[in-house]
C-alpha positions in Angstrom: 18.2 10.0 -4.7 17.9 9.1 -0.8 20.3 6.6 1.2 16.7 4.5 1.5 16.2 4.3 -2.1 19.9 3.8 -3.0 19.8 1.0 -0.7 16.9 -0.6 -2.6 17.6 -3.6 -5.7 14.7 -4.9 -7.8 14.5 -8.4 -7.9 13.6 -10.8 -10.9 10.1 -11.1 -9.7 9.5 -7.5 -9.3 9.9 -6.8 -5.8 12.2 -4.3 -4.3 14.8 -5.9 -1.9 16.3 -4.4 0.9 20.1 -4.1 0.2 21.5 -2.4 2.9 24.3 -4.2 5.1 21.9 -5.5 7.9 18.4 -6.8 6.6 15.4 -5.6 8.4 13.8 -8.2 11.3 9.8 -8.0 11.2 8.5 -6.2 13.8 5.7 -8.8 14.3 7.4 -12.5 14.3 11.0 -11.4 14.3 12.1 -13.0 11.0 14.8 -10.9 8.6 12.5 -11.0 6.0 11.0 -8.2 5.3 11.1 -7.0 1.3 9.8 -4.4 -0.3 6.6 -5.1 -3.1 4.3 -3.1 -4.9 0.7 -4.8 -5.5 -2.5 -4.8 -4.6 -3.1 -4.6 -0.9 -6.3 -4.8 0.6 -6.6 -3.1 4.0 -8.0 -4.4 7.3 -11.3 -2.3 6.6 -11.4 -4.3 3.1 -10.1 -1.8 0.9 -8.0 -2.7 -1.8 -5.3 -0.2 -2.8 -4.4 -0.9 -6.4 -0.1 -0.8 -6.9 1.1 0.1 -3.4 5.0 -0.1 -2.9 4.9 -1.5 1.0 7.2 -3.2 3.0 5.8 -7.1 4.0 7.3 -9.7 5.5 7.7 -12.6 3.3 7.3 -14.9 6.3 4.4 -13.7 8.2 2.8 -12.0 5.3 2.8 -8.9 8.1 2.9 -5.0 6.5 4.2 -2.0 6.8 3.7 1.5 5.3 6.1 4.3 4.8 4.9 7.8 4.5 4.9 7.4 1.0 2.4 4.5 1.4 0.2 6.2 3.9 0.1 9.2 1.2 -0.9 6.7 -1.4 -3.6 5.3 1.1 -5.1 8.6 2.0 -4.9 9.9 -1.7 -7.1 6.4 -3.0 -9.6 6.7 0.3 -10.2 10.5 -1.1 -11.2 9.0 -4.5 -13.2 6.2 -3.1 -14.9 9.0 -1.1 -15.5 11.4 -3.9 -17.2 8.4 -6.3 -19.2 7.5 -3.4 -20.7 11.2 -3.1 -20.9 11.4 -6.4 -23.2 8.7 -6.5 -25.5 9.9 -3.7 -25.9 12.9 -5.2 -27.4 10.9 -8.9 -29.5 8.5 -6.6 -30.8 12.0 -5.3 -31.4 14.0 -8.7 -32.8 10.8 -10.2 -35.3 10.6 -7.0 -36.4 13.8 -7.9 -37.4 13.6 -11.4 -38.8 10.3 -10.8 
């Protein structure tokens, strides 16, 4: 297990606290606050990214992805891709036999 992860506690509501000796300040308002969490999180573009771990600053509401994250982003926008060429591709066939 990595230093990171090792330096991680869950919390009674289900977050992942940072546990290291100096807490994170958030990049955007300054505030040591930033946690870890893993919900839903809905993207600028309005995606929604079903049970992403993320860091997010309990003050500003502000987030930030690891590489893990960004893997987990890419990996959901394949899928929403794929279902949306699937889907063209029936509106197609059924254009045809109709």
């Amino acid at each position: 297990m990595s230093s990171y992860h090792q330096n991680m506690q869950q919390s009674d509501k289900g977050q992942l606290a940072l546990s290291g000796k100096e807490p994170l300040p958030c990049p955007d308002c300054g505030k040591v606050s930033l946690i870890r969490v893993k919900n839903d999180c809905t993207l600028l573009d309005g995606t929604v990214v079903p049970n992403l771990e993320r860091l997010q600053c309990s003050s500003c509401k502000a987030n930030f992805f690891d590489v893990p994250a960004m893997d987990a982003i890419s990996a959901h926008r394949r899928k929403i891709s794929r279902k949306d060429t699937d889907m063209q591709s029936r509106k197609k066939q059924d254009t045809k036999i109709a």
